[in-house]
N, C-alpha and C positions, 0 to 999 in steps of 0.2 A: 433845224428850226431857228430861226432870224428871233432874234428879240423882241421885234415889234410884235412878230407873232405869237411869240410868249406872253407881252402885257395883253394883248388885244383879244385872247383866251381869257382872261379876269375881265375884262368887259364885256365881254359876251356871255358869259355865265350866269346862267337866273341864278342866284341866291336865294332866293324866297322859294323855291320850289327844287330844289336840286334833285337826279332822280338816282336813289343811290341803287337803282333795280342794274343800272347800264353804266357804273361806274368807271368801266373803263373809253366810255367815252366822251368822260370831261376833257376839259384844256390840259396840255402836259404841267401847267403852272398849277393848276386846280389840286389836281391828283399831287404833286409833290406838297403841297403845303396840307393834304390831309394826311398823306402819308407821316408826313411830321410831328402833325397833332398825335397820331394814335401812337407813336414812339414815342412821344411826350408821356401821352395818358399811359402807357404801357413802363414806362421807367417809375414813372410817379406811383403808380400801384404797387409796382414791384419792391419797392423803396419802404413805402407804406405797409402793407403787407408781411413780407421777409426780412428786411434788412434793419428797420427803424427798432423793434420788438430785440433784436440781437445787440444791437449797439446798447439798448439799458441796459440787457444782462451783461454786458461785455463791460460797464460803468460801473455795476454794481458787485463784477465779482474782480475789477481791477480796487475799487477800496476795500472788499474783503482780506485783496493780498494787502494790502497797505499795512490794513490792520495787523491781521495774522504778523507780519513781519517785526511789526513795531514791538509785538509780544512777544517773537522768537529774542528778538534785542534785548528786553526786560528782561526775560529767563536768563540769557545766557552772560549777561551781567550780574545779577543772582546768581547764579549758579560760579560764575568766575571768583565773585570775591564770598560766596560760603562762610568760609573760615572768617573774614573778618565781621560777618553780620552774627556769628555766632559768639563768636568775642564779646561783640558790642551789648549781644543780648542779656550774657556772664556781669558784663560789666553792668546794665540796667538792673537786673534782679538785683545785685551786690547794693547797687545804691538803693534800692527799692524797698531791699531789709533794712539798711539804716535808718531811711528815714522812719519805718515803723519802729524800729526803736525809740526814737524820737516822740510817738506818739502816745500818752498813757491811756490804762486801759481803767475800766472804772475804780478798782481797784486802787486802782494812783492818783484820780483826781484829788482827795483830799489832801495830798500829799503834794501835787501842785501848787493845791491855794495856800499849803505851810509855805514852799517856797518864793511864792508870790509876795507873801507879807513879810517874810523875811527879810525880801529886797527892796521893800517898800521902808521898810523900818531902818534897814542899815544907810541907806539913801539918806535917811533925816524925817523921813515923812509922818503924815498923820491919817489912821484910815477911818473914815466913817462908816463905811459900805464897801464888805465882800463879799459877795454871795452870789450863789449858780441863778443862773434863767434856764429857762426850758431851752432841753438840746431839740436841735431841728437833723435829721437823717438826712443824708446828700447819695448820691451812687455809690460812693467806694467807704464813705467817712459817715461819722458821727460827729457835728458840729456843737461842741458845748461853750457857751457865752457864761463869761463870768462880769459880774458889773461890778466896779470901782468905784469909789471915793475917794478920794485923800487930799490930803491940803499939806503945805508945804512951800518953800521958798520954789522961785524960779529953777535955777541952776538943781532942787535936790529933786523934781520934776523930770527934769533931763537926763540925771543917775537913774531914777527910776526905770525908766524908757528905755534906756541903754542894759539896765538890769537886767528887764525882760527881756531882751534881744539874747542876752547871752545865755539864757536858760539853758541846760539840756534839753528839753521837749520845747514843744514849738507850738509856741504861744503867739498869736499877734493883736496887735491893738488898730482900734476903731473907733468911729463916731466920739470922737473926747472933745470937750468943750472947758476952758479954762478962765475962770472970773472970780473976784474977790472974795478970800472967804465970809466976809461982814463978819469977824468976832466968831465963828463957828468953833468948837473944841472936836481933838480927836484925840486921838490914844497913841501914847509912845512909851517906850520901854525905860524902866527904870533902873538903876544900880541895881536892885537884886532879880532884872530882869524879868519882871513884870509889867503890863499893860495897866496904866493908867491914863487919865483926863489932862488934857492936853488945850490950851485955853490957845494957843499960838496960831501960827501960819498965815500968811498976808495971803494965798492962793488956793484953790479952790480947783480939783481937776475931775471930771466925771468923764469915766474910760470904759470902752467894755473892750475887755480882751477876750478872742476866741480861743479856744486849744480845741483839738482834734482826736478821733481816736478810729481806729481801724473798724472798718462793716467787714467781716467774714460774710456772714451771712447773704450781701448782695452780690460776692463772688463766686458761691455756691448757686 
């Protein structure tokens, strides 16, 4: 077959009425380009049907290995250093009980606020106001605020603050606001170590310090 006679087969083909009863006696041009089509249509289903369905699973259980793998990594890095995550653990608890040592228990708070005015007094200071507020409960802790007063020079202000830092229990300070005391009296310690009235102090310092104390109860 001459090529003229191949194009000349598409021109002479009804299209509007094709008669697929006597298919094989379209043009040889005709028939190959339907043959095409239905190897088209026939790939394209096949694709669709079989093959497209397997590629998601084949996507979704290549990041299952992903995963799984990342985790085998994580174990086997746990599992490698054991020994030293159990160290570390020895070592948290250790400091873990310290710090509750650190922490008094109701039992001690009084015994805090001795040491509190202690450091207030040896500092130089003058107290107007010591006394508990309402503890607020936290997850692990019992938070108990103690409010402050005291008046006193600059510098015996700053002994103060450093006092409490070095406490044994673990005390911290808050919201403090520091202005003139106008003439205000507070209480300092006398030669035969007593609390008297105290007319002095050019400053003025309102502190609340928190202290802490162990919740058993919310680790049960």
């Amino acid at each position: 077959m001459s090529a003229s006679d191949f194009f000349q087969g598409f021109k002479n083909f009804d299209y509007n009425n094709p008669d697929f009863e006597n298919m094989g006696s379209w043009p040889a041009g005709v028939k190959l380009i339907a043959c095409l089509i239905v190897i088209g249509l026939l790939v394209a289903g096949g694709y669709w049907f079989l093959i497209k369905g397997n590629y998601a699973t084949l996507e979704r259980e290549a990041r299952k290995e992903e995963g799984l793998r990342n985790d085998f990594q994580s174990k086997a890095f746990q599992v490698a250093n054991l020994d030293a995550f159990k160290a570390q653990l020895e070592e948290m608890q250790d400091t873990f009980g310290a710090l509750l040592e650190q922490l008094p228990n109701e039992t001690e708070i009084s015994g805090l606020l001795d040491d509190i005015t202690f450091t207030g007094i040896q500092s130089g200071l003058d107290f107007n106001t010591v006394e508990l507020a309402e503890e607020t409960a936290k997850e692990f802790y019992i938070e108990t605020p103690i409010q402050l007063q005291v008046l006193g020079e600059y510098h015996e202000l700053g002994t103060f603050i450093s006092g409490i830092a070095a406490l044994p229990r673990i005390v911290t300070l808050h919201d403090f606001t520091i202005r003139r005391s106008n003439g205000q009296s507070g209480s300092q310690v006398n030669d035969e170590g007593e609390l008297v009235s105290s007319p002095r102090s050019a400053l003025q310092m309102d502190i609340s310090a928190r202290t802490y104390r162990y919740n058993p109860g919310e680790e049960e």
